[in-house]
N, CA, C and O atoms as CSV, one atom per row, in Angstrom:
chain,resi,resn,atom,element,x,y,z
A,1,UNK,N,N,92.773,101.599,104.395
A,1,UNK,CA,C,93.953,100.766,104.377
A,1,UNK,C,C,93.810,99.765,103.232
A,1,UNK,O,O,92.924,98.910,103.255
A,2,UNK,N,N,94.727,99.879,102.181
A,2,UNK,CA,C,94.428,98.981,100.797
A,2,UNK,C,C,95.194,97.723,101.083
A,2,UNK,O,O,95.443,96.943,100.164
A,3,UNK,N,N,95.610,97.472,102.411
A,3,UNK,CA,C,96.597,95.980,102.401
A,3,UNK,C,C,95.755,94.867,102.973
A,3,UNK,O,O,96.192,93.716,102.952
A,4,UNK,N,N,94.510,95.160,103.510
A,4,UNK,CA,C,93.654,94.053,103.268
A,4,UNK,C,C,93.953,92.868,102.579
A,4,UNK,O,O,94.040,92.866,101.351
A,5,UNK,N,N,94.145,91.697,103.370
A,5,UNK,CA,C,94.166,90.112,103.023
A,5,UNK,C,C,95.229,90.024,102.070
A,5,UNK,O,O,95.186,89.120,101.236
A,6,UNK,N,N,96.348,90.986,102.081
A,6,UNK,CA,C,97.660,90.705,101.824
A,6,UNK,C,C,99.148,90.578,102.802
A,6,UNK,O,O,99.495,91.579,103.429
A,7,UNK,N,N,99.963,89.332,102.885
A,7,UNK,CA,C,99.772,88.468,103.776
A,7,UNK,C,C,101.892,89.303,103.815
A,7,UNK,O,O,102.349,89.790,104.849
A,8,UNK,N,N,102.389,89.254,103.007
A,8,UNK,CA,C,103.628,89.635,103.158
A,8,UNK,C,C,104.169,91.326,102.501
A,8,UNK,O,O,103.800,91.887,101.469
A,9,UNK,N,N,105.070,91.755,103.468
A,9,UNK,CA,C,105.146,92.814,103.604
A,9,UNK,C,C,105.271,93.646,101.945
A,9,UNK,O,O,104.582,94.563,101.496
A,10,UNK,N,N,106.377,92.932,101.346
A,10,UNK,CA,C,106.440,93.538,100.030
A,10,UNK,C,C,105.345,93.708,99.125
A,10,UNK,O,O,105.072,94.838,98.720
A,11,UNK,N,N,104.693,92.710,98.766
A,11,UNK,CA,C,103.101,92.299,98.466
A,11,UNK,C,C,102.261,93.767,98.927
A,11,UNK,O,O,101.860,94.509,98.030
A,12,UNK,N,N,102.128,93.972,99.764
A,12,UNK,CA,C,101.515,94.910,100.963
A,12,UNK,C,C,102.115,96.387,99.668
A,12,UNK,O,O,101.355,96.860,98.823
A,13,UNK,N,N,103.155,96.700,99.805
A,13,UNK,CA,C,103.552,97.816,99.251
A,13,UNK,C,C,102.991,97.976,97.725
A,13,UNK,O,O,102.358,98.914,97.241
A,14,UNK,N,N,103.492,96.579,97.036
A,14,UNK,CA,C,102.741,96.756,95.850
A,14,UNK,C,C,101.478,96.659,95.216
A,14,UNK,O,O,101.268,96.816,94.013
A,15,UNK,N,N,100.695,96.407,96.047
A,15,UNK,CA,C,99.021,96.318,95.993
A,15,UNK,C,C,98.628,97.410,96.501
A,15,UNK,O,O,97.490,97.664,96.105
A,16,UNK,N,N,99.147,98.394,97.388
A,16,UNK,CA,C,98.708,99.806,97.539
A,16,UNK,C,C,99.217,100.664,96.785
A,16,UNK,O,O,98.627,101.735,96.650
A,17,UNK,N,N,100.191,100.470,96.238
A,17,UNK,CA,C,100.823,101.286,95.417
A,17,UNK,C,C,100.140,101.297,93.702
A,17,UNK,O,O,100.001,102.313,93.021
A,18,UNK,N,N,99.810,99.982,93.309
A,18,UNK,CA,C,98.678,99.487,92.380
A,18,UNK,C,C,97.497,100.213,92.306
A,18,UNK,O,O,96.990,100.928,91.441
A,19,UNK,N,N,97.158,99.832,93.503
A,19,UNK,CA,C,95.673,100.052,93.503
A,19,UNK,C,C,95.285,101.796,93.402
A,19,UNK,O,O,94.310,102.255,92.807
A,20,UNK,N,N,96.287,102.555,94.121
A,20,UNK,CA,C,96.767,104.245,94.342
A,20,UNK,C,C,96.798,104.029,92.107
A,20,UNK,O,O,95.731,104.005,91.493
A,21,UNK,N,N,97.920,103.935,91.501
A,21,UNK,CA,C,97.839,103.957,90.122
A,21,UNK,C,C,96.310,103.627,89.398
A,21,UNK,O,O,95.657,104.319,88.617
A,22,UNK,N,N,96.080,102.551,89.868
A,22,UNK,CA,C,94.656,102.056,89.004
A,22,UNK,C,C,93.338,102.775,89.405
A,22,UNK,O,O,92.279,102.413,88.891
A,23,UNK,N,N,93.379,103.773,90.302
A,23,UNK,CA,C,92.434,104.752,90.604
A,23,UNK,C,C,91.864,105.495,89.809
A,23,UNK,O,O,92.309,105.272,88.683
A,24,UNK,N,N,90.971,106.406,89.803
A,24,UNK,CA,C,90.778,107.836,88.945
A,24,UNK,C,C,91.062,108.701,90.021
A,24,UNK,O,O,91.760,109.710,89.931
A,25,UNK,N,N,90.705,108.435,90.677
A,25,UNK,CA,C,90.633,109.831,91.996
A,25,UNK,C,C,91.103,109.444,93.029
A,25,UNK,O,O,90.733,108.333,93.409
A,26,UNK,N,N,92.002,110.137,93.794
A,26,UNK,CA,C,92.411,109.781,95.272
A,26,UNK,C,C,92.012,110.970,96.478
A,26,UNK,O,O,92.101,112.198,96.480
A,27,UNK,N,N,91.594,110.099,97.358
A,27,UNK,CA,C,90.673,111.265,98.284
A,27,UNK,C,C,91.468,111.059,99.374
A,27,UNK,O,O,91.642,109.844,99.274
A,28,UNK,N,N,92.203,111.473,100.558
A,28,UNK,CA,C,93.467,111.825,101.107
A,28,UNK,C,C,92.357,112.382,102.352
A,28,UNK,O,O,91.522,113.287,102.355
A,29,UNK,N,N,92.861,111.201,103.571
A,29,UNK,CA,C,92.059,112.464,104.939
A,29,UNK,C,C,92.810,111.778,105.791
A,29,UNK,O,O,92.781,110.558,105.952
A,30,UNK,N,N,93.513,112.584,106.362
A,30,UNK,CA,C,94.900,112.898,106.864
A,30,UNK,C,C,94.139,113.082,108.412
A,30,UNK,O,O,93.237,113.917,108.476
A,31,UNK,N,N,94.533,112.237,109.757
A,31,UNK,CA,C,94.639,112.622,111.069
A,31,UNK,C,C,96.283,112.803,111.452
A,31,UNK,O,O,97.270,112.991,110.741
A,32,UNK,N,N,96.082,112.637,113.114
A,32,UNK,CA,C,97.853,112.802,113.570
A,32,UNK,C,C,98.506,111.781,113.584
A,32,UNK,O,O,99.485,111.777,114.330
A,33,UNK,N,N,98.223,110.608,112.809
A,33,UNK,CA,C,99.120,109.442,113.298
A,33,UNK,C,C,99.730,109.054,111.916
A,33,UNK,O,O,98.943,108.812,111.001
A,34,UNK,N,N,100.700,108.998,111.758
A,34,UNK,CA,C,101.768,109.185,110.628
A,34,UNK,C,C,101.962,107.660,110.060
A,34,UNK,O,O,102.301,107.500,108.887
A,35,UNK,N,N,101.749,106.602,110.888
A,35,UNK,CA,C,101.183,105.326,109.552
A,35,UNK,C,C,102.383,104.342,109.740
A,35,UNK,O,O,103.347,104.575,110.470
A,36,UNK,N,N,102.227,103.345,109.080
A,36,UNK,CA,C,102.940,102.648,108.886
A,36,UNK,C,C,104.292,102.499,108.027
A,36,UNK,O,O,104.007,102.395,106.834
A,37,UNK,N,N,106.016,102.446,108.325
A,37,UNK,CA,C,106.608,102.809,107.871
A,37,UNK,C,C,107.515,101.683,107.564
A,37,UNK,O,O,108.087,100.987,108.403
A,38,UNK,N,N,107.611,101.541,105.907
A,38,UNK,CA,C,107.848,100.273,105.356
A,38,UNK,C,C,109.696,100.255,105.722
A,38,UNK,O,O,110.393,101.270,105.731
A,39,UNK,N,N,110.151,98.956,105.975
A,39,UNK,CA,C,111.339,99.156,106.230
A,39,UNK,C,C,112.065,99.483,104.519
A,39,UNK,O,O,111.357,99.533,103.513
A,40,UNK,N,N,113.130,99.616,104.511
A,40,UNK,CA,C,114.316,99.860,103.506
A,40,UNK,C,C,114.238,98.626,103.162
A,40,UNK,O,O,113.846,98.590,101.996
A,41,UNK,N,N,114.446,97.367,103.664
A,41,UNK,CA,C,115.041,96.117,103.223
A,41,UNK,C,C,113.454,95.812,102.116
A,41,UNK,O,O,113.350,95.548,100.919
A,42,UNK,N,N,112.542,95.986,103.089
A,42,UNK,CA,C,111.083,95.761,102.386
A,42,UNK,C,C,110.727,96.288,101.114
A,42,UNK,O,O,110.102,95.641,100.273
A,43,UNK,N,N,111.385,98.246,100.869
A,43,UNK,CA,C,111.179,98.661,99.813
A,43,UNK,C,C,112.150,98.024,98.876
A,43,UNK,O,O,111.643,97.910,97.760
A,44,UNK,N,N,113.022,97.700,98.924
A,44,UNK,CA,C,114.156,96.952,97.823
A,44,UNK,C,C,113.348,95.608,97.509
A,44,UNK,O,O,113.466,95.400,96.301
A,45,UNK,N,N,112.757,94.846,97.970
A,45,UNK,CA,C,112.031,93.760,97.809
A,45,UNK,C,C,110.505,93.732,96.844
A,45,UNK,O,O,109.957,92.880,96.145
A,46,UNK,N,N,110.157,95.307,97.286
A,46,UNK,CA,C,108.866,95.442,96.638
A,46,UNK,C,C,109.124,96.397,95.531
A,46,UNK,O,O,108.153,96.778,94.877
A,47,UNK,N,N,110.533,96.912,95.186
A,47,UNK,CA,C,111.130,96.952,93.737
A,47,UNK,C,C,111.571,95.812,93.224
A,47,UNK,O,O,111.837,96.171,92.077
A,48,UNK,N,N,111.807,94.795,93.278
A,48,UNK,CA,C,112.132,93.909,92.792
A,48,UNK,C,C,111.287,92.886,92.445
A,48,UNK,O,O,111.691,92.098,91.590
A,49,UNK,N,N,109.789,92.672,93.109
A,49,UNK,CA,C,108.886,92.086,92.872
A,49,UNK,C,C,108.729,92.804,91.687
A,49,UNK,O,O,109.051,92.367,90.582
A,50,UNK,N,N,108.218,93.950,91.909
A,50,UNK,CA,C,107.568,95.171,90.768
A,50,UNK,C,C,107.938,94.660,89.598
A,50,UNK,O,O,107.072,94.181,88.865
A,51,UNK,N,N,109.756,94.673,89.081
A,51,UNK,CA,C,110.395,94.179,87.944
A,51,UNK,C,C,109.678,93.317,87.470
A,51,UNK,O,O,109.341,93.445,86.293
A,52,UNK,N,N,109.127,91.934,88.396
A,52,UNK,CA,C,108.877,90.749,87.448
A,52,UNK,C,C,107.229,91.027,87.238
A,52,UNK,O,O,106.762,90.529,86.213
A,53,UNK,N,N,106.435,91.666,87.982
A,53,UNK,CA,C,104.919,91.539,87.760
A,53,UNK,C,C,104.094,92.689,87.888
A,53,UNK,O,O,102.863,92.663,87.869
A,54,UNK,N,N,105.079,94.086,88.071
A,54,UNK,CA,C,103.759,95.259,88.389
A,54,UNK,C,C,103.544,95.835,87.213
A,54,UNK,O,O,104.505,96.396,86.685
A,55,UNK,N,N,101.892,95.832,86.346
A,55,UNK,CA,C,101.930,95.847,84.800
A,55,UNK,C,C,102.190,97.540,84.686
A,55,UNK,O,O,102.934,97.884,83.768
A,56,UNK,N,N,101.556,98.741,85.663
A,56,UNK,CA,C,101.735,100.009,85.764
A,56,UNK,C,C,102.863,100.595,85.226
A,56,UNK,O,O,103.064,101.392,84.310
A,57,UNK,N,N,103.580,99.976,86.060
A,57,UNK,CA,C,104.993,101.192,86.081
A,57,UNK,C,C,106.178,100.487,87.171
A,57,UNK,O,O,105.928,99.487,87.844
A,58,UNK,N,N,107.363,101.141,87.192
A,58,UNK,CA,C,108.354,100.424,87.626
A,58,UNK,C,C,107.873,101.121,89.226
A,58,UNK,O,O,106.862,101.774,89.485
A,59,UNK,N,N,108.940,100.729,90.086
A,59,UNK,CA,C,109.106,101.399,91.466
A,59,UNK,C,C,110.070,101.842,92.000
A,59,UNK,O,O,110.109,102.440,93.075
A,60,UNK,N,N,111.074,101.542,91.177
A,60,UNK,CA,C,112.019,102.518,91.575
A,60,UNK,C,C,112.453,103.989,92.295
A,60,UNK,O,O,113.400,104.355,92.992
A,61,UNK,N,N,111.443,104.523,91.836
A,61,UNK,CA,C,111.642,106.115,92.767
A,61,UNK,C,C,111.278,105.665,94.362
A,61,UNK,O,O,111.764,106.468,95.159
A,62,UNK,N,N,110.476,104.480,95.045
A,62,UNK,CA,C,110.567,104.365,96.416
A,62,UNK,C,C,111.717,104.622,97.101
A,62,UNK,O,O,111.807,105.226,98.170
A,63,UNK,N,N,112.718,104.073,96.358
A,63,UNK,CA,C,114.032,104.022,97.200
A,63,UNK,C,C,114.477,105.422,97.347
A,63,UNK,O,O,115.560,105.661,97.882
A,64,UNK,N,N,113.694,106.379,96.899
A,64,UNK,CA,C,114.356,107.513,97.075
A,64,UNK,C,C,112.806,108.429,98.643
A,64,UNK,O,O,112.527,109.618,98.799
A,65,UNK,N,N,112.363,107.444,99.245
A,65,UNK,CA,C,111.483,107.518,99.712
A,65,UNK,C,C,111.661,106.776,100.960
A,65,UNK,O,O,110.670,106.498,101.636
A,66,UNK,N,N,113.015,106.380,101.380
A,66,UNK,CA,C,113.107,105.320,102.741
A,66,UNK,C,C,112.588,106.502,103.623
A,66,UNK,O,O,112.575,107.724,103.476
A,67,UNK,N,N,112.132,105.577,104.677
A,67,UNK,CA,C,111.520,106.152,106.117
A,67,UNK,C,C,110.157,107.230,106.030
A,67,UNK,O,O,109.564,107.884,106.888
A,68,UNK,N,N,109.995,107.073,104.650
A,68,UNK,CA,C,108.396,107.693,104.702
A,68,UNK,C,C,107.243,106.872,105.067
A,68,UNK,O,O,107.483,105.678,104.885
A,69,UNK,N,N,105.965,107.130,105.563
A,69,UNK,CA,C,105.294,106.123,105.700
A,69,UNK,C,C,104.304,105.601,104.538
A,69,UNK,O,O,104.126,106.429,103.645
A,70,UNK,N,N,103.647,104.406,104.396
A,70,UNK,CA,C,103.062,103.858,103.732
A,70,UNK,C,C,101.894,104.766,103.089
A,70,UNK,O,O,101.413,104.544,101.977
A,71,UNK,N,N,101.514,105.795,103.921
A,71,UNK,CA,C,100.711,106.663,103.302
A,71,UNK,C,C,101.253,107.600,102.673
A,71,UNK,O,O,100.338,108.190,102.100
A,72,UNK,N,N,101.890,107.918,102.524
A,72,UNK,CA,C,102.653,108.786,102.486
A,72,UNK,C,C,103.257,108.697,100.787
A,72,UNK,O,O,103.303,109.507,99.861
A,73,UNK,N,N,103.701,107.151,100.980
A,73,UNK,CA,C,103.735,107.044,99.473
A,73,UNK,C,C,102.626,107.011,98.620
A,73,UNK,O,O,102.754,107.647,97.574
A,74,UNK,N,N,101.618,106.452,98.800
A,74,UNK,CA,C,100.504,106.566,98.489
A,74,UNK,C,C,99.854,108.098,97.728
A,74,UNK,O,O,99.257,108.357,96.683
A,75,UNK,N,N,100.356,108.881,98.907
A,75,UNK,CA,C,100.087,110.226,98.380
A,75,UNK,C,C,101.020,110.892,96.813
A,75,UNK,O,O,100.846,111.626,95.840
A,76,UNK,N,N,102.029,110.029,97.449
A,76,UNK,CA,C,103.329,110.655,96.010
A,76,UNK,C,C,102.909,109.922,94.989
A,76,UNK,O,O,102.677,110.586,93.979
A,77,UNK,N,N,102.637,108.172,94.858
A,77,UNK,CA,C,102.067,107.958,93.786
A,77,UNK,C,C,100.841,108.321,93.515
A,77,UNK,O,O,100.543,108.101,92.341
A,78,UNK,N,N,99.806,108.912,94.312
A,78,UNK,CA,C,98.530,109.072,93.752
A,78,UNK,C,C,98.377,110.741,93.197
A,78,UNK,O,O,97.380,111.233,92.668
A,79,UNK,N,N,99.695,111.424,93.501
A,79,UNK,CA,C,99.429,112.705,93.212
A,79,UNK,C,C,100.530,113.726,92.508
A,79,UNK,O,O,100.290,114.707,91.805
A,80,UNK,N,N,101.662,113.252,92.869
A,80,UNK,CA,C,103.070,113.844,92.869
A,80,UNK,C,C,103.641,113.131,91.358
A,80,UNK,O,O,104.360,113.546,90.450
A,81,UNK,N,N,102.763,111.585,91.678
A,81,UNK,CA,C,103.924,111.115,89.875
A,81,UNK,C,C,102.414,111.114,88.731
A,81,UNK,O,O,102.608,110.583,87.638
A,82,UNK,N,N,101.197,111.608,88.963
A,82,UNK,CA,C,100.924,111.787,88.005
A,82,UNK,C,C,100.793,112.829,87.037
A,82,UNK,O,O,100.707,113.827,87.753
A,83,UNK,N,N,100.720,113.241,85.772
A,83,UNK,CA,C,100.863,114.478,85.292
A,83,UNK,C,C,99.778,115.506,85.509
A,83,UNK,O,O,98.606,115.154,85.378
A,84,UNK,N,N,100.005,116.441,85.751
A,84,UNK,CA,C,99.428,117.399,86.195
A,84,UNK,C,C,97.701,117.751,85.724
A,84,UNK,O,O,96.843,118.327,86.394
A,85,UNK,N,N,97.581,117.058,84.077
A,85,UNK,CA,C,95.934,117.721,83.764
A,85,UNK,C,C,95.425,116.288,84.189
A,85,UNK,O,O,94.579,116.062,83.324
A,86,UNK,N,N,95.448,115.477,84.808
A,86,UNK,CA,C,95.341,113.878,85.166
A,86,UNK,C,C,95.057,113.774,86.414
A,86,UNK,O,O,94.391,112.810,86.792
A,87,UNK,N,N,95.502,114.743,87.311
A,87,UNK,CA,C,95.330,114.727,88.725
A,87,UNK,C,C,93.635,115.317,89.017
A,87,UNK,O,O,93.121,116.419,88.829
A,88,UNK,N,N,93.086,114.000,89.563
A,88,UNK,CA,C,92.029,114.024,90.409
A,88,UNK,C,C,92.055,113.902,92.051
A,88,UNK,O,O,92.014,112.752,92.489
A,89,UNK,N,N,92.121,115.018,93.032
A,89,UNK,CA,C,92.249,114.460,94.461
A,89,UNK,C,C,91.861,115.597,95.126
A,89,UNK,O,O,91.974,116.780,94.803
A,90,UNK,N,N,91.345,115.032,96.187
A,90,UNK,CA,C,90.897,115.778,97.285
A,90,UNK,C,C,91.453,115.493,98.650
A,90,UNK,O,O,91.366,114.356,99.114
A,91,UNK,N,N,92.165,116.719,99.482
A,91,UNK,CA,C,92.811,116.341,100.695
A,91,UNK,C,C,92.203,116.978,101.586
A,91,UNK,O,O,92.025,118.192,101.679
A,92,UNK,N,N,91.828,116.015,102.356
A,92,UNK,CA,C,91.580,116.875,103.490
A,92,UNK,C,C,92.369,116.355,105.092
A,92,UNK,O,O,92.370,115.299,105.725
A,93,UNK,N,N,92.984,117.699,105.296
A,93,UNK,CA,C,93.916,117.446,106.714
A,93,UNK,C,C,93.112,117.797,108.128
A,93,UNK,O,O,93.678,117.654,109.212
């Protein structure tokens, strides 16, 4: 869980979502419990933070991501938006 000692929800999205980018490798181990699921109002908030301070990349494609869970995005940014000879990851379900 990368939201460790981050205190508000939007914050929360963009420090895992960060930290998923600033990786080399993402290692993915998947049980049955499907996670925490950021509200809509929250992802519009943690695009809009993004605008003024996330140095990576924008966030915009979340919104095309309501009602997924927090891991979940995690997985799309750590695997799905990077280019293909770049992808380092291991899943295990």
């Amino acid at each position: 869980d990368l939201r460790w000692g981050v205190s508000r929800t939007e914050e929360a999205i963009n420090t895992c979502l960060k930290e998923v980018q600033r990786s080399r490798y993402i290692v993915i181990l998947l049980g049955d419990r499907y996670g925490w699921v950021p509200s809509e109002i929250d992802l519009k908030k943690a695009v809009k933070r993004a605008k003024n301070d996330f140095k990576y990349h924008e966030l915009d494609w979340i919104m095309e991501h309501v009602g997924k869970s927090m891991t979940h995005l995690e997985i799309i940014q750590g695997i799905d938006r990077v280019p293909e000879q770049d992808r380092k990851a291991l899943v295990y379900i």
